[in-house]
C-alpha positions in Angstrom: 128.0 9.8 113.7 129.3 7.6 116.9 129.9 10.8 118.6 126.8 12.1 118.5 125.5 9.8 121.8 128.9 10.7 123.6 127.9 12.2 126.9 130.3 14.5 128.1 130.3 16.2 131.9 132.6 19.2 131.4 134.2 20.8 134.6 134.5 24.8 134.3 134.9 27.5 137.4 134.7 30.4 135.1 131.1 30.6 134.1 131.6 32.6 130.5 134.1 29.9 129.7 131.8 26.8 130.5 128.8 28.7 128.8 130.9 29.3 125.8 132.5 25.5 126.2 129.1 24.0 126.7 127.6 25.9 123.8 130.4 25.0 121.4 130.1 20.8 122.1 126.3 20.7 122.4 126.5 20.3 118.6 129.1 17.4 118.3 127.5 15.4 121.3 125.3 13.6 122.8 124.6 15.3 125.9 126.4 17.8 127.6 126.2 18.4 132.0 128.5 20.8 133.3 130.3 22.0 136.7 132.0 24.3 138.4 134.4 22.6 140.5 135.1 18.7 141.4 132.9 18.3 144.3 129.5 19.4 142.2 131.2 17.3 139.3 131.2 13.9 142.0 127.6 15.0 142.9 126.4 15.3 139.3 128.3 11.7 138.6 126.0 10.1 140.8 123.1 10.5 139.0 124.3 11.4 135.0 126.8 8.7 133.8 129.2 10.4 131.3 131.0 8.5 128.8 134.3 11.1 129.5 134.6 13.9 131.6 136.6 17.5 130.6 138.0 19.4 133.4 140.2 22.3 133.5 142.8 21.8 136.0 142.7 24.7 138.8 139.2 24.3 140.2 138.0 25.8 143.9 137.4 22.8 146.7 138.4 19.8 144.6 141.1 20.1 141.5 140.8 18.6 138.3 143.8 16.3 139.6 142.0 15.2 142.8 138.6 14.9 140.8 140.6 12.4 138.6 142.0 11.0 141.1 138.5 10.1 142.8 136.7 8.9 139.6 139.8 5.9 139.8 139.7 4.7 142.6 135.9 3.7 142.4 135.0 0.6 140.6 131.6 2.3 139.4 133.8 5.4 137.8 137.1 4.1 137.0 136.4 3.4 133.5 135.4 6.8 132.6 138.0 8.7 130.7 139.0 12.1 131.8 140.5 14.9 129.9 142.4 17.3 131.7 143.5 21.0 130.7 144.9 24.0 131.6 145.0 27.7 130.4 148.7 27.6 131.7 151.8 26.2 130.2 151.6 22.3 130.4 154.7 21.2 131.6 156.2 17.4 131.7 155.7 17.0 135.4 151.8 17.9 134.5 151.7 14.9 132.6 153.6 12.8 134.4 150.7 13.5 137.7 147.9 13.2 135.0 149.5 9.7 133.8 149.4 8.7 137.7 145.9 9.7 138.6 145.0 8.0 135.5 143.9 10.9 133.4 143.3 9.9 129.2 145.3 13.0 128.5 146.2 16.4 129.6 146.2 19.1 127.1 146.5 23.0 126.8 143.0 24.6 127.3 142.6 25.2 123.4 141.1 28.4 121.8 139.1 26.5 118.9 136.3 24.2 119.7 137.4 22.2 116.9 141.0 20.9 118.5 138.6 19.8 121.7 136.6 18.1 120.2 138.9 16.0 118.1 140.8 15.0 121.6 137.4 14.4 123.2 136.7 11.8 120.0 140.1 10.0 120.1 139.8 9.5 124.2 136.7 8.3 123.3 137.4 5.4 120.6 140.6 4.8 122.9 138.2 4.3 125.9 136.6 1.4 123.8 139.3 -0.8 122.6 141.3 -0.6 125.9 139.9 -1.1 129.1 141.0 0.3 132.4 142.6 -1.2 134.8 142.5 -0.3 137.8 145.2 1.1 140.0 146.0 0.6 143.7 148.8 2.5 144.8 150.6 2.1 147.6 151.4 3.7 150.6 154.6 5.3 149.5 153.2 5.2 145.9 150.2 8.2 147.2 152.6 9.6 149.7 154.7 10.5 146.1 151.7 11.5 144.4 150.3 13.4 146.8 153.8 15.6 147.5 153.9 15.8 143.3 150.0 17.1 143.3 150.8 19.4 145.8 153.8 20.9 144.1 152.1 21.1 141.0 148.9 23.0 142.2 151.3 25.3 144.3 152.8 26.1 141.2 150.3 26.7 139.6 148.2 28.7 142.3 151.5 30.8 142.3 151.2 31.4 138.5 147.9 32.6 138.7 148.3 34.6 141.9 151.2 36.4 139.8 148.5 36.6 136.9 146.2 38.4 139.1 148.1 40.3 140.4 149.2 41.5 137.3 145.8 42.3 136.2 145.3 44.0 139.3 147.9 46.1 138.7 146.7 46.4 135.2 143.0 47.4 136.5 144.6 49.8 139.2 146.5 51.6 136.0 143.5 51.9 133.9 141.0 53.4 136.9 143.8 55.5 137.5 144.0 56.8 133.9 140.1 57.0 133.8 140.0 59.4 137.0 143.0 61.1 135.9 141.1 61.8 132.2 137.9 62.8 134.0 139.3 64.8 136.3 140.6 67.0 133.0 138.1 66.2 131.0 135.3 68.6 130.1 132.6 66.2 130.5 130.9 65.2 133.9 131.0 61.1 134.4 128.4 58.9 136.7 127.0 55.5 137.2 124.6 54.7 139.1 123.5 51.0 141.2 120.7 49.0 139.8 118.1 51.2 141.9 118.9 54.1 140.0 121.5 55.6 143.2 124.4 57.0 142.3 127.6 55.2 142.9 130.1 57.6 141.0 130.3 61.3 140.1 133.7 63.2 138.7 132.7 66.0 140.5 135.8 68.2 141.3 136.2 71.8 143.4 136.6 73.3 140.5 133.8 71.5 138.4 132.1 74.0 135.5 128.3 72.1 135.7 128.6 73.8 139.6 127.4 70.7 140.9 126.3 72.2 144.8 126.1 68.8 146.3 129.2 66.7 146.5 127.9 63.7 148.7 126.2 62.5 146.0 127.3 58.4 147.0 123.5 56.3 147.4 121.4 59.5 146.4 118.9 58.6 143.6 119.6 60.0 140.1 116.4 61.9 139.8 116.8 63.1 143.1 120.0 64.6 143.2 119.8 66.4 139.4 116.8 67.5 140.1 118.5 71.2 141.3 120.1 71.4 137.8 117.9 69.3 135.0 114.8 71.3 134.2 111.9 69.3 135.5 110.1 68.2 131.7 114.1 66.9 131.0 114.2 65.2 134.3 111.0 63.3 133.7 111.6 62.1 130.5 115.6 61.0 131.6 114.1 59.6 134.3 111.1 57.3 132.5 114.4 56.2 130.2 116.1 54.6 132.7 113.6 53.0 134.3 113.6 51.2 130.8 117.0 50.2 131.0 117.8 51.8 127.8 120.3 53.4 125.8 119.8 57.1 125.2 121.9 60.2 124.0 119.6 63.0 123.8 120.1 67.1 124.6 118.8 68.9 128.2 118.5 72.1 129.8 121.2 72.3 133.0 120.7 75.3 135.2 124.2 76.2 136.4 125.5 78.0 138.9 122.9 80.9 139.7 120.9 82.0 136.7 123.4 80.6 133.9 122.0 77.7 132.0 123.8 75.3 129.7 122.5 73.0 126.7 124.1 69.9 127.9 124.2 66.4 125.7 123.6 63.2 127.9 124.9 59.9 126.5 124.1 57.0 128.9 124.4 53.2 128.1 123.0 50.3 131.1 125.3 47.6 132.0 124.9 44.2 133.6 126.8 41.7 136.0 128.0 38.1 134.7 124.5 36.2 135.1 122.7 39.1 132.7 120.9 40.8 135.4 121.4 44.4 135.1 123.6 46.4 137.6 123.1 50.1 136.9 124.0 52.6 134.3 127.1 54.5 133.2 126.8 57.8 131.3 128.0 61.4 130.8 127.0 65.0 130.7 129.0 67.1 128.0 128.3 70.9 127.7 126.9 71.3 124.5 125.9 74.9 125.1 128.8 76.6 122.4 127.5 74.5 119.4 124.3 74.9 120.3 124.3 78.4 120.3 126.8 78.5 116.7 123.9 76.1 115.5 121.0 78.5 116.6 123.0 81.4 115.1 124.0 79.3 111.5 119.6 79.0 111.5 119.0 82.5 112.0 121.4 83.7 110.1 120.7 81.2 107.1 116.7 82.9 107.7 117.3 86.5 108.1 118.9 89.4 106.5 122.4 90.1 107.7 121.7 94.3 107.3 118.5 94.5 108.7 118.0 91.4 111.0 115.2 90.8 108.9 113.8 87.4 107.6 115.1 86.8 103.9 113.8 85.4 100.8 114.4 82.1 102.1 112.4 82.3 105.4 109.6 84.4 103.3 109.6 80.8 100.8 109.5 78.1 103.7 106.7 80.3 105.2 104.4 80.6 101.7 105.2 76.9 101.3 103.6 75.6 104.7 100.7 78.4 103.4 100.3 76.8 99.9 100.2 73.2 101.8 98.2 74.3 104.2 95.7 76.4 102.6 92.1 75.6 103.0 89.2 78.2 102.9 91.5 80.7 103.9 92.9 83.8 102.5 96.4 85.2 102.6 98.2 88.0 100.7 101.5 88.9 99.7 102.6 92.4 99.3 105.5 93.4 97.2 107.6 96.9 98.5 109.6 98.4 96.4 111.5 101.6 97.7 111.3 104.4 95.1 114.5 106.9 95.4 116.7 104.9 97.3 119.3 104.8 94.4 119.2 108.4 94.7 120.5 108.3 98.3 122.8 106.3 97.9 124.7 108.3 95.0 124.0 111.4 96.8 125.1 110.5 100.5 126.7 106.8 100.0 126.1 103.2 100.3 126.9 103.6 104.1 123.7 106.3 104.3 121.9 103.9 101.9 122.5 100.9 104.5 121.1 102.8 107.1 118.3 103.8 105.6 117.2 100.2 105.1 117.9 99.2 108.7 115.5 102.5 109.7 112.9 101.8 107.2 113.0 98.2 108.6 112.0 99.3 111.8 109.0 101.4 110.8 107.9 98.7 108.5 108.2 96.3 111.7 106.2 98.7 114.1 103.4 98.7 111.7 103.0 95.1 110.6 101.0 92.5 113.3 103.6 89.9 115.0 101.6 87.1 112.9 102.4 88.5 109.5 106.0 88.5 108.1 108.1 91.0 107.1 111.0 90.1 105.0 113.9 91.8 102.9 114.6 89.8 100.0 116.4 92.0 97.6 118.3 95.7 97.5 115.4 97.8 98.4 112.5 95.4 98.0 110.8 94.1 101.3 107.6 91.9 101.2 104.9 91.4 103.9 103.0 87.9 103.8 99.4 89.2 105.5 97.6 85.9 106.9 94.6 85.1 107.1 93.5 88.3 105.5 91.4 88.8 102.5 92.2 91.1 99.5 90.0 93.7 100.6 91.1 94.3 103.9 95.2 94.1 102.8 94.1 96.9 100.9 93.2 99.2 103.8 96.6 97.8 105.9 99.0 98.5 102.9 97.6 102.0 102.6 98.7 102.8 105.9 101.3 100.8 105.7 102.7 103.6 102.4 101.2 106.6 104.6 104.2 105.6 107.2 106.5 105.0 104.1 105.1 108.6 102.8 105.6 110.2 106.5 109.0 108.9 106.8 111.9 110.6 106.7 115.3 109.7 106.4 118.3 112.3 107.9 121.8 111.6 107.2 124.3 114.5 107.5 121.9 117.2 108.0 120.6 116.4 105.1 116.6 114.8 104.7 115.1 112.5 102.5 112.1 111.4 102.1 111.3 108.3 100.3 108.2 106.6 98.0 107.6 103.3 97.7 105.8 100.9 94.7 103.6 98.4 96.1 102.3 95.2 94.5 99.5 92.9 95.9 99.2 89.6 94.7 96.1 86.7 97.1 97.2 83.6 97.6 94.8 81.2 95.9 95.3 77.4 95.5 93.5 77.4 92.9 95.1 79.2 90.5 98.7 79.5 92.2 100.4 76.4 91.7 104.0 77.1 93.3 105.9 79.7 95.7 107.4 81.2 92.2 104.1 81.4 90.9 103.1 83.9 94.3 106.1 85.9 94.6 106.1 86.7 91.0 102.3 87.9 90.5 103.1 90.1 93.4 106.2 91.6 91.9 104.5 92.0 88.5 102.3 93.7 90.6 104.6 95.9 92.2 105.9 96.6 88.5 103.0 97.8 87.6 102.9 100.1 90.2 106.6 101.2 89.8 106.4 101.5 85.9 102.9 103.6 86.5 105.3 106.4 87.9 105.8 104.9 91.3 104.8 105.8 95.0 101.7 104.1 94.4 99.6 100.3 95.0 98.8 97.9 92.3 96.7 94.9 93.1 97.3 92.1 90.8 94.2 91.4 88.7 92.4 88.1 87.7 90.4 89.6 85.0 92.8 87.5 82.7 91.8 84.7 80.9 92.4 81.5 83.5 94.8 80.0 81.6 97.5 83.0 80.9 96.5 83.3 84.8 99.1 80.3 85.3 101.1 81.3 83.1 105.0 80.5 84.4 107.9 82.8 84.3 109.4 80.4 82.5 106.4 80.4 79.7 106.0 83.4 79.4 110.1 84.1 79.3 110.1 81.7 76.0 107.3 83.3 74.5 109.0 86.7 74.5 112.7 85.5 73.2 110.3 83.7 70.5 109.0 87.5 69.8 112.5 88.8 69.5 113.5 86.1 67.0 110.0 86.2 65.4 109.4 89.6 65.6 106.1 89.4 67.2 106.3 92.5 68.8 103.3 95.1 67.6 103.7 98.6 67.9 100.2 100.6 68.8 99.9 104.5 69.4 97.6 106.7 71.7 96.8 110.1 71.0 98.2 113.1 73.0 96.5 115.6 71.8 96.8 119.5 72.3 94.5 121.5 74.4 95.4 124.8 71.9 94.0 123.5 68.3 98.0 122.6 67.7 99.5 119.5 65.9 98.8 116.6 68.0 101.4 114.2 69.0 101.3 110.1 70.2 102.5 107.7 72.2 104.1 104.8 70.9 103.1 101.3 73.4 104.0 97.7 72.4 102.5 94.7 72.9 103.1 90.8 72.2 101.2 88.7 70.4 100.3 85.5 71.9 98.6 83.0 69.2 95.5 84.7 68.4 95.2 86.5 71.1 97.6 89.5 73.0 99.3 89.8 75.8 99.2 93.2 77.9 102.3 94.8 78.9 101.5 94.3 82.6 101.7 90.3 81.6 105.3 90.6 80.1 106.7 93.7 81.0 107.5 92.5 84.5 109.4 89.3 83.1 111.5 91.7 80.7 112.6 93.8 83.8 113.6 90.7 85.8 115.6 89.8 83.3 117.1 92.9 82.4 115.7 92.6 78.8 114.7 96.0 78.4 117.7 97.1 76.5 116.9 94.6 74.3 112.8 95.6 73.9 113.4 99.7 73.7 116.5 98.7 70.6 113.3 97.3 69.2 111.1 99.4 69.8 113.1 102.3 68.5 114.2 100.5 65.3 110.7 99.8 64.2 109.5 103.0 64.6 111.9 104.9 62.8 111.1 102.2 60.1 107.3 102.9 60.2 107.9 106.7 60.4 110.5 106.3 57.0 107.7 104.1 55.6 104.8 106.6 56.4 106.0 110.2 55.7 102.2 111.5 55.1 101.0 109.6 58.1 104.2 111.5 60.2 103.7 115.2 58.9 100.4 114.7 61.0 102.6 114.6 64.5 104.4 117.0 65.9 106.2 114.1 67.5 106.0 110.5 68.5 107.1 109.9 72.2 108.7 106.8 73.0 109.3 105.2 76.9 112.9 104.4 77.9 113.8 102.6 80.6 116.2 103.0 83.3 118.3 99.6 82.5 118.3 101.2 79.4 119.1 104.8 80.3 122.3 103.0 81.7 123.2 100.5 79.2 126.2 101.3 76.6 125.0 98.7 74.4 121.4 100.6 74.2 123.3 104.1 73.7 125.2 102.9 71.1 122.6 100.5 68.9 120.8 104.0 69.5 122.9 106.3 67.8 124.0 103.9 64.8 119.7 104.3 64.1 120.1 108.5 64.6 122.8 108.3 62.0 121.4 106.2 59.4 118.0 108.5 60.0 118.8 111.4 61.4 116.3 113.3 59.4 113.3 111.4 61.5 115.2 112.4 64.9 113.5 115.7 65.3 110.4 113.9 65.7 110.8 111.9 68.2 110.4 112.6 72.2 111.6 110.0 74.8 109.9 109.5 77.9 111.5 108.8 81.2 109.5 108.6 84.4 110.2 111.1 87.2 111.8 108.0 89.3 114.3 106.7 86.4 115.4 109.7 86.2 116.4 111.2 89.8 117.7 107.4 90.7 119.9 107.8 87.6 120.1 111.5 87.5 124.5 111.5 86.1 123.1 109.1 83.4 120.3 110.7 82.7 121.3 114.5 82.2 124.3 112.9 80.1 121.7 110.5 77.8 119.5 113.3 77.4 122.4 116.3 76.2 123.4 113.7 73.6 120.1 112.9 72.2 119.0 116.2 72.2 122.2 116.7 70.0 120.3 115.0 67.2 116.9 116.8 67.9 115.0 114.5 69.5 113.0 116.0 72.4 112.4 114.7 76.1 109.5 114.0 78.5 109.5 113.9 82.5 107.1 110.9 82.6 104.5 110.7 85.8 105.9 113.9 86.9 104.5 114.6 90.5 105.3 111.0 92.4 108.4 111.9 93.3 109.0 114.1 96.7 112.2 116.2 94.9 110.7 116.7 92.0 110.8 120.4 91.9 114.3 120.4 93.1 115.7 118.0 90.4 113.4 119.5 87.7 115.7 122.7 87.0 118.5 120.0 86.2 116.7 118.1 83.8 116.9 119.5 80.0 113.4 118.9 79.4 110.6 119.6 76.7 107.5 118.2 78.5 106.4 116.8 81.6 103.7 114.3 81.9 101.6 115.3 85.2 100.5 111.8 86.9 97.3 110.2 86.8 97.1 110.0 90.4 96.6 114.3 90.3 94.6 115.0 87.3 92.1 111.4 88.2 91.3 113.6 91.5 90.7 117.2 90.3 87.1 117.0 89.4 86.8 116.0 93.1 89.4 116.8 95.1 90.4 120.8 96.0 94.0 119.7 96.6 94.3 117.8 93.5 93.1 120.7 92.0 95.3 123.5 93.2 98.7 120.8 92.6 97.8 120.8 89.2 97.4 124.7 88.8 100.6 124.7 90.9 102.5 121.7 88.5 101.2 124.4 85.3 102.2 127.6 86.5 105.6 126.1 87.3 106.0 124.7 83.8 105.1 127.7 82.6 107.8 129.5 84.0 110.6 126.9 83.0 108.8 126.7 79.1 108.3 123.3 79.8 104.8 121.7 77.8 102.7 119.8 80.2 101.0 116.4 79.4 98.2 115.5 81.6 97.7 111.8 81.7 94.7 109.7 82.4 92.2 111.9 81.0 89.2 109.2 81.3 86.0 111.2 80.9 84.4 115.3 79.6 84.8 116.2 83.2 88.4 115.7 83.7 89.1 116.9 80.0 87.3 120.2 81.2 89.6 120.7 84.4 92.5 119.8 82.2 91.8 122.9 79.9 90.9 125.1 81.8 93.9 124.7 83.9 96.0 125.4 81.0 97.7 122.2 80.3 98.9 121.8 76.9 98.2 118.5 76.1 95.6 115.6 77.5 96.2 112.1 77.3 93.8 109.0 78.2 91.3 106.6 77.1 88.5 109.6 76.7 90.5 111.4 74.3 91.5 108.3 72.3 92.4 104.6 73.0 95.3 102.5 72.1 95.2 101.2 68.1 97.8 99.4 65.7 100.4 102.2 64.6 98.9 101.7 61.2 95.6 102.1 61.6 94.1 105.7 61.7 93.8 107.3 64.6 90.3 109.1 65.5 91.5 113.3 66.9 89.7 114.3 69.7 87.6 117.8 69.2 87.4 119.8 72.3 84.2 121.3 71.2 82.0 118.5 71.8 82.5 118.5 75.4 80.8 121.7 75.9 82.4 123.5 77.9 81.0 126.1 80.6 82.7 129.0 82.2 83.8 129.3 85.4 
């Protein structure tokens, strides 16, 4: 295009506008000089020949009128076509001036670069079929202009006088508004020079960052903060704006005397006309309230709201940074389950029961290091993650850690308590444990174990299991036993109880779950069942088929004197149960008279209403009852007179230690002679070798249970009776 070689000088005092202007031709001409006023415009005509010249009209030292009036009256310039504009109105006696200096045009200073261009391109093609001529006015002639120039500029130096002043007012208002909205404001305003010195502060008397120093004009930022920024804060602000950077980030402010605030800083830099920069503007907003909420929200989202605790949450981020982590090192989770603490809370209240957790707490606290974690993550369950700490030595810390439990006792009301607690232990391996799930329920199957063993005891999970029902999943292992339900792959076996006297010998009826060709052990399911309250479910079963297999066997069942069953406590409290229970007494209540439920000691005093009910009505159809791992519990003599009872089944934990242990000894004398006196049958339990068997008989008890007198077999195969004379007695 022609107007590609145009060269244009444009005349501009206001240096965004003839940036912006310069900018917008450079891509529709040739070449584009500018200037600020008329004088530099002459000086830049002397060496840079234009083809047309753009001047604004209101220009310092020499006007876009007088420039235009210059360029004429030379032979060398006269030819050169100048555009004139102006922001102002362009009024007829504008034009009539511009005509007279010889100006192209005059125009209003347009907003699109397009319109400017388009005049620019018609002066230009004009400018080539025309040629100037040149104009020599007279005397009077430039006397006329000259008064005309002068009342035009005059004009127009008034109209933007009253435009300025305008906008000063307009400035005044909004610095007063600023001041006026930080002087209310919250938030502490500054700015500082480009050296980093202060230059504003919205300090006030009554200022709540207690700001000591209010000459703060020309002192350096860093300097005069540096009484209320902690020093690490101060550093890093201060590195920032030597960058000339944005930031927003949060500090430390020490306040008037010892108070300290969490302030948020928010600082942008700013810079003058020409780029360079000219300081920094920012403020200080006390952030302290939210921060505080926000620190509170975190703990409280971490720890237990009773005991102020960590919770199950805080235990699970922990064992996850563990499992990540994990490398050559060993860790192990312990699984606490209180024993009794139903019973306090139906005795004394839920208020007693509360604070018997919040004091428990505390003893748990005082004897677990500050680098293990103790959490609460259920009722009465509390776990301890011990770290770097192998299995063996957890071992010796839990069993103090259940002496304290043992030693503790609770007083509410003038009345004492003294609670047990089950204890599971589960090592953290990465090799085998896949997932925080995995961890937390090998612990509590753990603790299961130890709780469905009669309680107040430790059980360490086991890895004698095949590796892969070692990862076996909740999940899994929950699908295999609804299959069993629907399946029925549920096996009933029997252990012998047998009597100490020569009487009729009685059994104990155990299930297990078959898994493909193999078997799973009731410590592999049994905890799964409990966690989801399947137990009703499991003892319906259980109860069912054995009444079948005892209608199906009558020879087999004149052998028993009874056939003892386990009930759970979900079940001990579940109508459903009770009443699936006594449609089967109905249809068969001929068979009741044999059978004997067992309850452990702990079921039973933490549901002790329930219980004595359960136990009046089942007795109603003949069916006799057992006090299971009787002994654990710390009120078992006081509750025992309560219970309508047949036998009691004296713990393992007593009659493992009498062949070795004096006190064991004299506890299970003690445990006899009482049950003696009340006509209450004793049963002792984990009878595992002749020596214990001995002790056992020549205490008295009535009947001895355990792997030496006979292990578990199918319920249909033929048990093998145990005959007291082969163990040879001696005399004492």
């Amino acid at each position: 295009m022609e107007s590609d070689n145009i060269k244009v000088l444009l005349v501009e005092d206001d240096i965004d506008q003839r940036q912006f202007w310069a900018v917008a031709l450079s891509d529709s001409f040739g070449e584009i000089k500018a200037a600020s006023n008329g004088l530099e415009a002459l000086s830049i005509i002397n060496h840079f020949q234009p083809d047309i010249v753009l001047s604004d009209i209101l220009l310092p030292e020499m006007d876009g009128f007088q420039l235009c009036y210059t360029l004429k009256k030379h032979s060398k310039t006269q030819d050169i076509p100048v555009v004139l504009y102006s922001a102002a109105y362009v009024d007829p006696r504008d034009k009539q001036l511009a005509v007279a200096y010889g100006a192209s045009r005059i125009i209003q200073k347009p907003v699109k670069a397009a319109e400017i261009i388009e005049q620019v391109n018609e002066v230009y093609r004009e400018q080539k079929n025309t040629r100037s001529i040149q104009r020599r006015p007279d005397t009077e002639f430039e006397a006329s202009l000259s008064k005309l120039h002068s009342d035009i500029v005059v004009k127009k130096l008034g109209e933007t006088i009253r435009e300025l002043e305008q906008k000063k007012k307009l400035l005044e208002t909004s610095l007063d508004r600023f001041q006026d909205f930080a002087a209310c404001a919250s938030e502490l305003f500054w700015e500082t020079n480009p050296d980093l010195s202060l230059s504003y502060l919205s300090v006030s008397d009554d200022e709540q960052f207690c700001v000591k120093n209010k000459d703060y004009n020309g002192k350096l930022f860093s300097e005069y903060f540096s009484a209320h920024i902690d020093a690490s804060d101060l550093n890093q602000l201060q590195q920032t704006l030597e960058q000339h950077a944005e930031f927003d980030r949060t500090i430390k402010w020490l306040g008037c005397e010892t108070e300290s605030k969490v302030l948020n800083v928010i600082a942008k830099p700013f810079f003058d006309a020409d780029g360079v920069f000219a300081g920094y503007r920012g403020v200080f907003a006390d952030v302290t309230e939210q921060h505080n909420r926000s620190d509170k929200l975190q703990f409280e989202a971490n720890h237990d709201a009773l005991t102020g605790l960590p919770n199950k949450r805080a235990l699970e981020y922990r064992l996850e940074r563990l499992l990540v982590e994990q490398e050559n090192t060993h860790h192990v989770l312990c699984y606490i389950d209180l024993d009794f603490f139903k019973t306090v809370n139906d005795v004394a209240g839920h208020r007693a029961g509360d604070e018997l957790l919040i004091q428990l707490g505390q003893q748990l606290s005082s004897q677990v290091s500050r680098t293990d974690l103790l959490a609460r993550v259920g009722g009465d369950e509390f776990v301890v993650l011990l770290e770097q700490c192998n299995l063996e030595q957890a071992q010796r810390l839990v069993q103090n850690l259940h002496k304290a439990i043992n030693k503790f006792r609770f007083i509410w009301k003038h009345r004492t308590f003294q609670i047990g607690a089950s204890i599971g232990l589960a090592a953290l391996k990465a090799s085998s444990l896949s997932s925080v799930e995995d961890v937390i329920n090998r612990a509590d199957a753990a603790c299961y174990v130890a709780k469905s063993s009669g309680g107040n005891r430790i059980h360490v999970h086991s890895d004698a299991c095949p590796p892969e029902r070692d990862v076996l999943s909740e999940s899994s292992c929950l699908e295999k036993i609804q299959r069993a339900f629907e399946e029925d792959d549920f096996l009933l076996y029997k252990q012998p109880i047998v009597s100490t006297s020569g009487i009729q010998d009685g059994c104990e009826i155990l299930v297990r779950l078959k898994d493909g060709d193999g078997m799973m052990q009731p410590s592999e399911f049994m905890p799964v069942i409990h966690r989801h309250h399947l137990f009703p479910k499991l003892d319906t079963w259980v109860v069912k088929a054995t009444l079948e297999w005892m209608s199906a066997h009558p020879e087999i069942l004149r052998s028993y004197s009874f056939l003892s069953i386990n009930l759970s406590g979900q079940s001990l409290t579940d109508e459903m149960f009770r009443q699936n229970l006594f449609s089967h007494f109905k249809t068969m209540e001929n068979l009741c008279s044999k059978i004997c439920f067992e309850i452990t000691e702990t079921t039973a005093i933490e549901n002790l209403s329930d219980a004595v009910d359960f136990i009046h009505r089942v007795r109603d159809f003949g069916c006799q009852f057992a006090l299971d791992d009787f002994g654990t519990g710390f009120s078992s003599l006081a509750y025992l007179r309560n219970l309508p009872i047949d036998f009691i089944k004296i713990d393992g934990l007593f009659v493992t230690g009498v062949a070795d242990d004096p006190l064991d000894y004299s506890m299970l004398e003690s445990i006899q002679q009482l049950a003696s006196i009340l006509s209450i049958k004793t049963v002792a339990e984990f009878v595992e070798n002749a020596e214990l068997a001995e002790k056992v008989k020549k205490v008295g008890v009535d009947y001895a249970q355990g792997d030496y007198i006979g292990k578990p077999v199918k319920l249909d195969d033929e048990a093998l009776f145990f005959d007291w004379d082969e163990i040879n007695l001696t005399t004492a």
